[in-house]
OpenMM code with the backbone's topology and positions (N, CA, C; nanometers):
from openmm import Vec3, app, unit

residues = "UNK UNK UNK UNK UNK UNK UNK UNK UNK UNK UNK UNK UNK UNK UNK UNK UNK UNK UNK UNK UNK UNK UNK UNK UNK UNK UNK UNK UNK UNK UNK UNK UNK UNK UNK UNK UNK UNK UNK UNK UNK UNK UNK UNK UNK UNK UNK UNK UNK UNK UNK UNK UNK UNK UNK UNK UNK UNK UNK UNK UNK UNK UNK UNK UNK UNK UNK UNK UNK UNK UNK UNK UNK UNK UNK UNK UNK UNK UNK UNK UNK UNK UNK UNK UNK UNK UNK UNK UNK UNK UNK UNK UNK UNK UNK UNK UNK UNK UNK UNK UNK UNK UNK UNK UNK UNK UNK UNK UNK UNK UNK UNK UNK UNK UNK UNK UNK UNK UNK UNK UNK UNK UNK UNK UNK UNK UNK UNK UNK UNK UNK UNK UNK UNK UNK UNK UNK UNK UNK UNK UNK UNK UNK UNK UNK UNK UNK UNK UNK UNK UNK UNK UNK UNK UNK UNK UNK UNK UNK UNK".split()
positions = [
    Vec3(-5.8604, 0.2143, 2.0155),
    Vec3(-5.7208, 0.2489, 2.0030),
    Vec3(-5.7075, 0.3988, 1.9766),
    Vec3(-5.6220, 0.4657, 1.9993),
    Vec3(-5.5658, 0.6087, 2.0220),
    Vec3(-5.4720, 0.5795, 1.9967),
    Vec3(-5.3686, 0.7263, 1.9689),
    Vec3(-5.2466, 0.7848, 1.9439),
    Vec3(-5.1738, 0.8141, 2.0750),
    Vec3(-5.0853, 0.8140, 2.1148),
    Vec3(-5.0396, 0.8573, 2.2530),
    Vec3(-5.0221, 1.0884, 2.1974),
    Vec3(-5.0297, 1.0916, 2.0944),
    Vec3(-5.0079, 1.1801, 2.0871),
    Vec3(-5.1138, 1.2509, 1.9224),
    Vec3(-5.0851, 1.3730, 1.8559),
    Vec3(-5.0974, 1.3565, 1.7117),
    Vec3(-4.9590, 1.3358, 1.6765),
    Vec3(-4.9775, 1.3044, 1.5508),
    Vec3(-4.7648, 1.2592, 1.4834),
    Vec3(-4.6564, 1.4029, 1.5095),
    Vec3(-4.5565, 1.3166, 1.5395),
    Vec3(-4.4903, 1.4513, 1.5674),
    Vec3(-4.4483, 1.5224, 1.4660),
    Vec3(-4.4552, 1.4526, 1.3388),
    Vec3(-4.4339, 1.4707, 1.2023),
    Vec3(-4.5453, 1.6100, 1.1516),
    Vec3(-4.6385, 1.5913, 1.2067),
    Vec3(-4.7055, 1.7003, 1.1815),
    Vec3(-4.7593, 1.7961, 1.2912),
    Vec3(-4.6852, 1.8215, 1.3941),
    Vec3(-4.6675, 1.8849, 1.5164),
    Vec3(-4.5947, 2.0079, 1.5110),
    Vec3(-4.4746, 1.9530, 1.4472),
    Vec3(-4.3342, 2.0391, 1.3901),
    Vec3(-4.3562, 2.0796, 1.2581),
    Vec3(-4.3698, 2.2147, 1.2696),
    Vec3(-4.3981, 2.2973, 1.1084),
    Vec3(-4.2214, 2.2167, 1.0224),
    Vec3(-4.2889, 2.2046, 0.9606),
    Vec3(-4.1665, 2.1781, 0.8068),
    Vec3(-4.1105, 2.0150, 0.8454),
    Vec3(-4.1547, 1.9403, 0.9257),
    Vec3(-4.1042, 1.7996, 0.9380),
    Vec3(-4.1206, 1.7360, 0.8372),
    Vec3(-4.3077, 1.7023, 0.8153),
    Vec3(-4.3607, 1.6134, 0.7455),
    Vec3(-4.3023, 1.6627, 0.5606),
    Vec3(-4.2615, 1.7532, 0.6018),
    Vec3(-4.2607, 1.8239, 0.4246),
    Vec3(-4.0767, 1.7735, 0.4288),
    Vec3(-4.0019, 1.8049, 0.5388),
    Vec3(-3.8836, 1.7342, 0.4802),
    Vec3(-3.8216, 1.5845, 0.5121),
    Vec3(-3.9106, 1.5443, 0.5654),
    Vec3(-3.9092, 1.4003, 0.5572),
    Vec3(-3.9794, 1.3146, 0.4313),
    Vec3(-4.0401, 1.3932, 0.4019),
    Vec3(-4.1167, 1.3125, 0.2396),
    Vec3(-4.0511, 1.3940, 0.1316),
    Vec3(-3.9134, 1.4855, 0.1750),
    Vec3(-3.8454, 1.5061, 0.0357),
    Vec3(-3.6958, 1.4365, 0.0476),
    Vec3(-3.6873, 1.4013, 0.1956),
    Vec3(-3.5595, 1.2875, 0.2103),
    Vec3(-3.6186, 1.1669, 0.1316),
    Vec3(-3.7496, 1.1424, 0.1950),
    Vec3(-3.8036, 0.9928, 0.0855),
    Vec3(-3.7630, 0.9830, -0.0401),
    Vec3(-3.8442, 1.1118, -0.1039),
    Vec3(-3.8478, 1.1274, -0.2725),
    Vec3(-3.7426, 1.1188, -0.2953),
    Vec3(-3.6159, 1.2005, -0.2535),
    Vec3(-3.5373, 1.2110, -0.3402),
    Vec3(-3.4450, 1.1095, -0.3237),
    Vec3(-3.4390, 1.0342, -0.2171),
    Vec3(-3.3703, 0.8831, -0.2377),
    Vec3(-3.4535, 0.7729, -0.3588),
    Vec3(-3.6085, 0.7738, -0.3066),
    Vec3(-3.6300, 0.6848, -0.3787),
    Vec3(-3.6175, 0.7416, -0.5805),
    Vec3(-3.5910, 0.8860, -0.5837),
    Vec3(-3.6086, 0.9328, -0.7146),
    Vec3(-3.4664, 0.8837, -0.7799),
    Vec3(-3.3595, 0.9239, -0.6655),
    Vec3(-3.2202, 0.8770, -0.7295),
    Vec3(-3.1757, 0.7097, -0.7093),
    Vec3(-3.2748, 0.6261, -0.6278),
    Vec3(-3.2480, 0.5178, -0.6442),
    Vec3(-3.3500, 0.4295, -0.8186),
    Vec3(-3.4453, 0.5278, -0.8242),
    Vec3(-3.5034, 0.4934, -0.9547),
    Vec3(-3.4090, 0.5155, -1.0675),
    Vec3(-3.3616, 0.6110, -1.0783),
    Vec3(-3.2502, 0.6460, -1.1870),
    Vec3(-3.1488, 0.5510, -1.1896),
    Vec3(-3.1269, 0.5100, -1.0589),
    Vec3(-2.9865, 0.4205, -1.0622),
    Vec3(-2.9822, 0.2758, -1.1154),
    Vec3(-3.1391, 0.2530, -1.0893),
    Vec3(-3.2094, 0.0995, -1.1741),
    Vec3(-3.2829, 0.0590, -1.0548),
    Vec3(-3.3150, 0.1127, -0.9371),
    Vec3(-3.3867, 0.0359, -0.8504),
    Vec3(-3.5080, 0.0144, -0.8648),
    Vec3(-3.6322, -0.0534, -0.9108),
    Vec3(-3.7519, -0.0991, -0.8955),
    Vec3(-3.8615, -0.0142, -0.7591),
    Vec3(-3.9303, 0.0754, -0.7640),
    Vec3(-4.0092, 0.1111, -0.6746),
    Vec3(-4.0478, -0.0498, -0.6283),
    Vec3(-4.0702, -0.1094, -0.6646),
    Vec3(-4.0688, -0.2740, -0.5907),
    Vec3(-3.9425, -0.3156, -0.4808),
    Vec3(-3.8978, -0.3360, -0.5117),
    Vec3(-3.7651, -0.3548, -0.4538),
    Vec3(-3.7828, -0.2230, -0.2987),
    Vec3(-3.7855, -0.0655, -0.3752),
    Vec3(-3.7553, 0.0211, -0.2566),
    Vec3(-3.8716, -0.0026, -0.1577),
    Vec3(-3.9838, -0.0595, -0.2152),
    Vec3(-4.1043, -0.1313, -0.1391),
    Vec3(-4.0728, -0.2204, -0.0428),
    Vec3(-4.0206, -0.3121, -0.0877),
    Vec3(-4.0048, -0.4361, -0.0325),
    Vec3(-3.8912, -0.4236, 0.0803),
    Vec3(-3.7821, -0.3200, 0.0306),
    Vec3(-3.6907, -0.2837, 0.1527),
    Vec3(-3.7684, -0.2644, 0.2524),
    Vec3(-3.8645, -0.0848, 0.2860),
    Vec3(-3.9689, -0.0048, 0.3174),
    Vec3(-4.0196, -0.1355, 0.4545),
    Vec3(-4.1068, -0.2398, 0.3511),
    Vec3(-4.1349, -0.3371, 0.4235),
    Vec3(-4.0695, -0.4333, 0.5345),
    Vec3(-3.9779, -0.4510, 0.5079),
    Vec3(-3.8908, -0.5617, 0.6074),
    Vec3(-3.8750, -0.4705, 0.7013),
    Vec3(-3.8144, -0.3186, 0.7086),
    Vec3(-3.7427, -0.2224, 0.8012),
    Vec3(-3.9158, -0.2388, 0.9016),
    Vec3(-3.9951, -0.2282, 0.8195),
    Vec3(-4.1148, -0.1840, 0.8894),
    Vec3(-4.1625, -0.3667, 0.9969),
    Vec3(-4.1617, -0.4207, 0.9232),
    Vec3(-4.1820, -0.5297, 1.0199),
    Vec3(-4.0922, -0.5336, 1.1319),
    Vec3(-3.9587, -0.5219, 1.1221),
    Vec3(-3.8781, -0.5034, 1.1865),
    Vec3(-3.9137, -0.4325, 1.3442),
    Vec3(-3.9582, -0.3415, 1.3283),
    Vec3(-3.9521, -0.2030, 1.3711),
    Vec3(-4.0987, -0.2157, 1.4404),
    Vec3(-4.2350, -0.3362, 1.3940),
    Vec3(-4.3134, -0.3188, 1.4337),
    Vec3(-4.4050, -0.2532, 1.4101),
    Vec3(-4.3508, -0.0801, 1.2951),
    Vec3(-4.4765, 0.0142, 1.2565),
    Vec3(-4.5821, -0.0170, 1.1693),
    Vec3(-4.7203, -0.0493, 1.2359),
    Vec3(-4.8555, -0.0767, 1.1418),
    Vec3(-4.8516, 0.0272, 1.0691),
    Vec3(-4.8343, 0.1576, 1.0765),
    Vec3(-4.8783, 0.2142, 0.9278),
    Vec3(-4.7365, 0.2190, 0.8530),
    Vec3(-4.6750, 0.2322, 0.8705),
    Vec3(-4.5677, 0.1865, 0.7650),
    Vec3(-4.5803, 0.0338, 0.6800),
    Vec3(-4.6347, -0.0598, 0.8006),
    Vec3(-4.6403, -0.1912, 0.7363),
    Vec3(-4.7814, -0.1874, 0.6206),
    Vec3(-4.8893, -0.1268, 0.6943),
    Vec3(-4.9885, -0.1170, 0.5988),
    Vec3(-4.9712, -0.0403, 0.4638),
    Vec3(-4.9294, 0.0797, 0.4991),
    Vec3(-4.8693, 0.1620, 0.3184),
    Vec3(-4.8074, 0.0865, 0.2919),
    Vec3(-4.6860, 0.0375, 0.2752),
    Vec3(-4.5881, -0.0472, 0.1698),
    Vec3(-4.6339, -0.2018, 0.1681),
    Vec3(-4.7441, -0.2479, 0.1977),
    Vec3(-4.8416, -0.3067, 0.1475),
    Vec3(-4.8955, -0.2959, 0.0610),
    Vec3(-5.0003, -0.2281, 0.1019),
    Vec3(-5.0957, -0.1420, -0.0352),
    Vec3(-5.0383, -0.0961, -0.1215),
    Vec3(-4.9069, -0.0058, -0.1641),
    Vec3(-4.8060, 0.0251, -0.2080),
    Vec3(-4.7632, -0.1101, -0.3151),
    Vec3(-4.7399, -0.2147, -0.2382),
    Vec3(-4.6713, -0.3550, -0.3170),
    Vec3(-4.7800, -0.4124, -0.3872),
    Vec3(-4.9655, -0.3969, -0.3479),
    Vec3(-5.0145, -0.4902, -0.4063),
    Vec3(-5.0630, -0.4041, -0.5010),
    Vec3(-5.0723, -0.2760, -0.4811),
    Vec3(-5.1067, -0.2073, -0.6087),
    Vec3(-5.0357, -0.1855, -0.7286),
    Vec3(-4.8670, -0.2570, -0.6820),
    Vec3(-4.8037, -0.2224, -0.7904),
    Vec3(-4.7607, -0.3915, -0.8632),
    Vec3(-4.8355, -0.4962, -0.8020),
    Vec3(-4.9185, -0.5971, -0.8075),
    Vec3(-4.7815, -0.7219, -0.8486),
    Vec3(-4.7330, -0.6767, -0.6519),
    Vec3(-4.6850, -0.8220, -0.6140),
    Vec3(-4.7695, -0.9037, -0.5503),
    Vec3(-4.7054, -1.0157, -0.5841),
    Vec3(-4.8031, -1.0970, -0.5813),
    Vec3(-4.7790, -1.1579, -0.3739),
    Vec3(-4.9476, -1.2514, -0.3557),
    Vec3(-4.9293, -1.2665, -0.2642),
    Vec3(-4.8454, -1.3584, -0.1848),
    Vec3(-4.7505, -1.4480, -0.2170),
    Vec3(-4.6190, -1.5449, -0.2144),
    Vec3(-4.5771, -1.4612, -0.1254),
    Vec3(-4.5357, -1.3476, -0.2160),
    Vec3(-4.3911, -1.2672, -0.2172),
    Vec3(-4.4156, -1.1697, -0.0793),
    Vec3(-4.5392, -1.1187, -0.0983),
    Vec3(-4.5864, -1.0366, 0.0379),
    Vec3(-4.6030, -1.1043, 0.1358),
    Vec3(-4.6796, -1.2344, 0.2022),
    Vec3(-4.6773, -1.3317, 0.2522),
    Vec3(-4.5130, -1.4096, 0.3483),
    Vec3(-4.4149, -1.3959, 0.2414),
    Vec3(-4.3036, -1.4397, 0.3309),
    Vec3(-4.1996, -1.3426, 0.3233),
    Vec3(-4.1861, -1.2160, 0.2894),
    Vec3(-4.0899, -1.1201, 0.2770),
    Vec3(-4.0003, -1.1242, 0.4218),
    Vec3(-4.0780, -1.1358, 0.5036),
    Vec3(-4.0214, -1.1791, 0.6888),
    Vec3(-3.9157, -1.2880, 0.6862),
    Vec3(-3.9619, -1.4124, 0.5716),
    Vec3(-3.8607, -1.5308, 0.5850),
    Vec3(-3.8275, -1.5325, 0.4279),
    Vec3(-3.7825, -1.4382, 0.3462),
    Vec3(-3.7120, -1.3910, 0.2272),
    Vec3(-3.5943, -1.5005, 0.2573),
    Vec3(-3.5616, -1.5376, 0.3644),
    Vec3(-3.4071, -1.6397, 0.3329),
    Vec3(-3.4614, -1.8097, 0.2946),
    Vec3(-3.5862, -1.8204, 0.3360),
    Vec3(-3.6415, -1.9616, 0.3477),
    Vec3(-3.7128, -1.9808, 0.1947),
    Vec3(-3.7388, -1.8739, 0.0699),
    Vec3(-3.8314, -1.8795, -0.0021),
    Vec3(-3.7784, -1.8861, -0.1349),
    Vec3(-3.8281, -1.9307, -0.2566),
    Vec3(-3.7388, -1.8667, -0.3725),
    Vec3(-3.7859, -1.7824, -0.4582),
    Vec3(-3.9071, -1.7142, -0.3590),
    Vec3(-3.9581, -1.5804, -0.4584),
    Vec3(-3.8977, -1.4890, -0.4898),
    Vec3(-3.7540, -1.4409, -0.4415),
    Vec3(-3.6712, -1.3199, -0.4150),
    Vec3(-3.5399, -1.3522, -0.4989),
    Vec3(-3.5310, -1.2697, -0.5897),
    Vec3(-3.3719, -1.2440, -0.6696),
    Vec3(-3.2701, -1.2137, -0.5748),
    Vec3(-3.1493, -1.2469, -0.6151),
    Vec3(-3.0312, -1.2623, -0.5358),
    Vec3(-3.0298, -1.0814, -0.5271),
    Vec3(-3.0430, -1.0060, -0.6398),
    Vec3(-3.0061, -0.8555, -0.5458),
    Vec3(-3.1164, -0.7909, -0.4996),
    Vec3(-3.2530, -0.8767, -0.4555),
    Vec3(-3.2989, -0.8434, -0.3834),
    Vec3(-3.2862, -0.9475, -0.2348),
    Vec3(-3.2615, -0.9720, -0.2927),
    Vec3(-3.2103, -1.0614, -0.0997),
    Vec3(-3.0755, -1.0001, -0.0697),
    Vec3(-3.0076, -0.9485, -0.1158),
    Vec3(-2.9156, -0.8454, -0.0992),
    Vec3(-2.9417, -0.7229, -0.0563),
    Vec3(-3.0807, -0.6445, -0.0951),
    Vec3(-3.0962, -0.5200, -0.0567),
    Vec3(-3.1793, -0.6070, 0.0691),
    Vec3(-3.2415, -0.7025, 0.0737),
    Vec3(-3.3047, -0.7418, 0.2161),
    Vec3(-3.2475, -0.7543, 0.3592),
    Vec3(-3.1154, -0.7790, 0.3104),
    Vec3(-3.0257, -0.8410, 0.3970),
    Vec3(-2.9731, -0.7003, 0.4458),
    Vec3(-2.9323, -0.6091, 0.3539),
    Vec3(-2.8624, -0.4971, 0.4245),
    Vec3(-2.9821, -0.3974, 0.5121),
    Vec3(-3.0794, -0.4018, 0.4213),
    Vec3(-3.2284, -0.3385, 0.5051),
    Vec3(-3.2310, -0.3952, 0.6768),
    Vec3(-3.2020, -0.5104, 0.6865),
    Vec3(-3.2026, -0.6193, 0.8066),
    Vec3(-3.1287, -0.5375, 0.8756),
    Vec3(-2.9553, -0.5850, 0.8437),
    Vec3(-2.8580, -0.5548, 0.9132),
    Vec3(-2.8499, -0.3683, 0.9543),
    Vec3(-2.9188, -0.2872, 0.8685),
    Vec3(-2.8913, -0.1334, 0.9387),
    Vec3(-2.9984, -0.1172, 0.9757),
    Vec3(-3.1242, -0.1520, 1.0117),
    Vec3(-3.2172, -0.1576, 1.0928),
    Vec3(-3.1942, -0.2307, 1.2254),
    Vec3(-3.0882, -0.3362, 1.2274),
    Vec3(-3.0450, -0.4193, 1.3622),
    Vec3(-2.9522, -0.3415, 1.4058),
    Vec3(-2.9298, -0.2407, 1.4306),
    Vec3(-2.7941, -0.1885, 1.4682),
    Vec3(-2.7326, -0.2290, 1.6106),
    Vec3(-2.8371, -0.2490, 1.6754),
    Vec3(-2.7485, -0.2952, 1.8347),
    Vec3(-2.7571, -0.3990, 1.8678),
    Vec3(-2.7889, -0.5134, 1.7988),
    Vec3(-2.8351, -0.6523, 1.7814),
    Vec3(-2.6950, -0.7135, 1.7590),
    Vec3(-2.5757, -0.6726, 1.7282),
    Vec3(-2.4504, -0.7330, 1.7227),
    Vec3(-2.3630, -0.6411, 1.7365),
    Vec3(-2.2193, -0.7051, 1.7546),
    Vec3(-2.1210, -0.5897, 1.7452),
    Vec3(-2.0466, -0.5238, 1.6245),
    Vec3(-2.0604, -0.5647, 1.5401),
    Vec3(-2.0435, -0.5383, 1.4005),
    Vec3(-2.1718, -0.5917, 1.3041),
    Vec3(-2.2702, -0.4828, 1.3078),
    Vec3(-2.4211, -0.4835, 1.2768),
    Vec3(-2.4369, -0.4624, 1.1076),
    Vec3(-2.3521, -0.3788, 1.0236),
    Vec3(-2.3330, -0.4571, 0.8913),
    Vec3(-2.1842, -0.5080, 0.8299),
    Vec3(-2.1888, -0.6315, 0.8510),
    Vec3(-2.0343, -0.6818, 0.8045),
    Vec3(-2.0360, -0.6639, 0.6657),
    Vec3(-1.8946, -0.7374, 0.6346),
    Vec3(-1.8822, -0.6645, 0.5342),
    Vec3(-1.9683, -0.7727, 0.4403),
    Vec3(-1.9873, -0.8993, 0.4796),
    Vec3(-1.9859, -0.9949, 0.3442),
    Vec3(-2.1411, -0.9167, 0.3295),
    Vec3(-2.2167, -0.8869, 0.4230),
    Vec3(-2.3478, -0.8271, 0.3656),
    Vec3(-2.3135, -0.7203, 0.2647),
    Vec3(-2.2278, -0.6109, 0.3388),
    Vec3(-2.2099, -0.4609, 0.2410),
    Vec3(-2.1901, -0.4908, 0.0998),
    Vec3(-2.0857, -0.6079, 0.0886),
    Vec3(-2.0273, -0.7044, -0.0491),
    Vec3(-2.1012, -0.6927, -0.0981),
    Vec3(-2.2465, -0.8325, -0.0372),
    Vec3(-2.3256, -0.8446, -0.1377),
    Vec3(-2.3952, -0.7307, -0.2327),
    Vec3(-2.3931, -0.6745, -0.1290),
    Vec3(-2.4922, -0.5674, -0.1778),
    Vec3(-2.4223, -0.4750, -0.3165),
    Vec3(-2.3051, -0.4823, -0.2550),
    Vec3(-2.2298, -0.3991, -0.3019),
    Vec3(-2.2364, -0.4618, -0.4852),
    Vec3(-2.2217, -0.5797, -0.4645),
    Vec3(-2.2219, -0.6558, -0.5875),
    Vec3(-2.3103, -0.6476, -0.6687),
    Vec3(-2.4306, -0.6065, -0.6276),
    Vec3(-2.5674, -0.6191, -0.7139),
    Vec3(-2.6107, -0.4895, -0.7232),
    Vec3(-2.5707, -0.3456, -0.6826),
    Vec3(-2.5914, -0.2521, -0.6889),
    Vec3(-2.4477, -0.1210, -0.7103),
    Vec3(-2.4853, -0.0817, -0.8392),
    Vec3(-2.3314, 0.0647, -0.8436),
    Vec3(-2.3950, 0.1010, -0.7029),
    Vec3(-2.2805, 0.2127, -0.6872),
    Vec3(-2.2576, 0.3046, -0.6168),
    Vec3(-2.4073, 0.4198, -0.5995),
    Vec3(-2.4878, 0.4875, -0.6932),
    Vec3(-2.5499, 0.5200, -0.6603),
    Vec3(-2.6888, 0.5310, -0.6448),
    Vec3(-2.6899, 0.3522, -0.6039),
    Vec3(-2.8363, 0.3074, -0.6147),
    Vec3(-2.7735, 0.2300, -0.4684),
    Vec3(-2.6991, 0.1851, -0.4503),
    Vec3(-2.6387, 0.1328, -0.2833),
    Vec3(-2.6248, 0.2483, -0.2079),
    Vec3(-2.6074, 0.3984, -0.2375),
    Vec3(-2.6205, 0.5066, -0.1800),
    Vec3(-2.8190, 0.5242, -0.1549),
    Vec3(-2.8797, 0.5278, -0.2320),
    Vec3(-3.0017, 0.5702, -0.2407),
    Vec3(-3.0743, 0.4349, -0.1534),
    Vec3(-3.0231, 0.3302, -0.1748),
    Vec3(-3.0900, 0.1851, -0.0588),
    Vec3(-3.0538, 0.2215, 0.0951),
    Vec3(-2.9521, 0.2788, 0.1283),
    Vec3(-2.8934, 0.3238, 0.2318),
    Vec3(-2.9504, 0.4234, 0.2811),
    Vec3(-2.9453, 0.5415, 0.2447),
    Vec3(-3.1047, 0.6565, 0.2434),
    Vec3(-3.2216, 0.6606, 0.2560),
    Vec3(-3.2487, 0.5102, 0.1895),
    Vec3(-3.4205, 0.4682, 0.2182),
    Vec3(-3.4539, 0.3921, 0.3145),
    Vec3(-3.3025, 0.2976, 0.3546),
    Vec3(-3.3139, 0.2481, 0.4773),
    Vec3(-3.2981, 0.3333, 0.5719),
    Vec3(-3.2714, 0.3878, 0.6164),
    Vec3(-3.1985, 0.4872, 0.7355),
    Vec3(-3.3666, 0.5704, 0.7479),
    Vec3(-3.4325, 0.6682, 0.6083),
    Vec3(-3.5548, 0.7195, 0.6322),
    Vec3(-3.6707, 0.6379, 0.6590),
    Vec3(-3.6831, 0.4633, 0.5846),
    Vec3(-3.8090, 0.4308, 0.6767),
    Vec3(-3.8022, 0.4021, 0.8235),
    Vec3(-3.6502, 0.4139, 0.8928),
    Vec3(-3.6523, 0.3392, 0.9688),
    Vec3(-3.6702, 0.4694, 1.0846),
    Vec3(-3.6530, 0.5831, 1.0536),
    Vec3(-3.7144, 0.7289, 1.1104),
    Vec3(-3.8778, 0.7469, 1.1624),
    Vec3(-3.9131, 0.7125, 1.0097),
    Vec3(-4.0524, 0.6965, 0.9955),
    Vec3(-4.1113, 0.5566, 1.1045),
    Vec3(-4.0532, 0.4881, 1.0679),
    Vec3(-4.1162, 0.3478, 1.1984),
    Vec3(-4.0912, 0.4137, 1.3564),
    Vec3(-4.0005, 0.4874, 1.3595),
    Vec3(-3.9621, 0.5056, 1.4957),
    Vec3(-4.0640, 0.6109, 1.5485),
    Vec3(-4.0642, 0.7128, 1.4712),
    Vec3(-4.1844, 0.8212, 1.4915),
    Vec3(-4.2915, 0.7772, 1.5813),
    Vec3(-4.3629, 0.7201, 1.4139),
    Vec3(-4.5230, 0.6116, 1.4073),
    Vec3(-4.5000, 0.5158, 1.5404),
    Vec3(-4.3718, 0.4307, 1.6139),
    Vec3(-4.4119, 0.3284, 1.7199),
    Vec3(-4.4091, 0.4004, 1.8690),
    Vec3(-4.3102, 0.5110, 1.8664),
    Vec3(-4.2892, 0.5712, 1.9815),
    Vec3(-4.4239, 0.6508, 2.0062),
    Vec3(-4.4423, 0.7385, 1.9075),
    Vec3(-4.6042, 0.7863, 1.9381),
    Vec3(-4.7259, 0.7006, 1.9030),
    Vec3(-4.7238, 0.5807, 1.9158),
    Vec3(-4.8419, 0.5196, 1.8931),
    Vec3(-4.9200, 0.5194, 1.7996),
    Vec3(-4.9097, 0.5809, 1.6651),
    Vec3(-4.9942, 0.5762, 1.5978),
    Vec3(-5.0691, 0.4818, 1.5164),
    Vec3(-5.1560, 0.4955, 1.4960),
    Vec3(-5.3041, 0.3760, 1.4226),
    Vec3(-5.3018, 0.4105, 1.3156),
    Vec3(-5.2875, 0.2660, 1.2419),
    Vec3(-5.3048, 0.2714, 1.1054),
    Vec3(-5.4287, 0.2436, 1.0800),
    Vec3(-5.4910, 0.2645, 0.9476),
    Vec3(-5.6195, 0.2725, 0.8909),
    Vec3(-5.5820, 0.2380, 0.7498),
    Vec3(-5.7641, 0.3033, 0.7220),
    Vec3(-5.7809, 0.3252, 0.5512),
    Vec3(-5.7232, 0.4553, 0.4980),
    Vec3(-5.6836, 0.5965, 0.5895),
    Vec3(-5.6480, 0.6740, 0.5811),
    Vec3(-5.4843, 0.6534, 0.5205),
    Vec3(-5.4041, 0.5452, 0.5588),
    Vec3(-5.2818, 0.5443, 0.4547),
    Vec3(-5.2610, 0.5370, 0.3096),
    Vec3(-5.4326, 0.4819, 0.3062),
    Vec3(-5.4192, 0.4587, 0.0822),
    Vec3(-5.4097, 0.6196, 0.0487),
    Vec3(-5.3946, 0.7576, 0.1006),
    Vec3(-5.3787, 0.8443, 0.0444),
    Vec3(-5.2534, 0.8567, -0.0113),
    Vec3(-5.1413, 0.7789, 0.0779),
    Vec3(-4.9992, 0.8026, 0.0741),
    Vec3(-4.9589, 0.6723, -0.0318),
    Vec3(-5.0052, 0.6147, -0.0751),
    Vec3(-4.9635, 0.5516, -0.1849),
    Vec3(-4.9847, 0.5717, -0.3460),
    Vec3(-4.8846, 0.5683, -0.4352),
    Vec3(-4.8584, 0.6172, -0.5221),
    Vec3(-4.9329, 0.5785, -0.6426),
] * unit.nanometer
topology = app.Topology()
chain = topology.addChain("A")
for resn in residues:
    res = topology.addResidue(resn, chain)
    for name in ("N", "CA", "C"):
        topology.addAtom(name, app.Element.getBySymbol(name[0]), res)
């Protein structure tokens, strides 16, 4: 396996450096707001299955088991609606992770009863910072699938 390319992330002087300070500083102001680096994990994850990207799927893996979810929870995060490992405002941040990662998959791609939920289980600026983290992994998946890139052992650098 090969890359169709190297990342374009690190092709383009100053990408990789402001795309991992869009990360930080969502996931820094979604920490403040009460969000669980678990949780911004577990978002991270679904967008990434979604989306198909192995190294996205592999970091927020390694990422989740090092911060030692368990294997249930990693195991069915894909069918989070079928399971009862998942708290209601995290099946809330799952659901909206879903719906703005599906964007052309319907004609009104986040309704509202999702935004609600969400809305319900998160203030204002931790539903701002879930929104930010969705929108940036889903950058990051697009990157990593369009240029082909291979995941490895080389992603445990990027975990925290």
């Amino acid at each position: 396996m090969k890359p169709r390319m190297t990342s374009a992330v690190l092709t383009i002087p100053g990408v990789l450096e402001g795309l991992q300070a869009v990360s930080k500083a969502a996931t820094d102001a979604g920490k403040r707001a009460g969000l669980t680096q678990n949780l911004i994990e577990l978002v991270n994850l679904r967008a990434s299955q979604i989306n198909g990207c192995a190294v996205c799927l592999d970091m927020h893996t390694r990422a989740l088991r090092k911060a030692g979810e368990s294997d249930e929870r990693l195991a069915t995060v894909a069918a989070w609606r079928e399971t009862p490992y998942f708290s209601e405002a995290e099946r809330a941040a799952l659901a909206l992770a879903e719906a703005a990662t599906r964007l052309s998959d319907r004609a009104n791609p986040v309704p509202d009863e999702i935004w609600n939920e969400a809305a319900r289980h998160f203030e204002l600026p931790a539903l701002a910072a879930l929104v930010v983290t969705i929108a940036t992994i889903n950058t990051w998946n697009r990157l990593n699938v369009t240029t082909g890139q291979i995941t490895g052992e080389w992603t445990a650098q990027w975990v925290a």
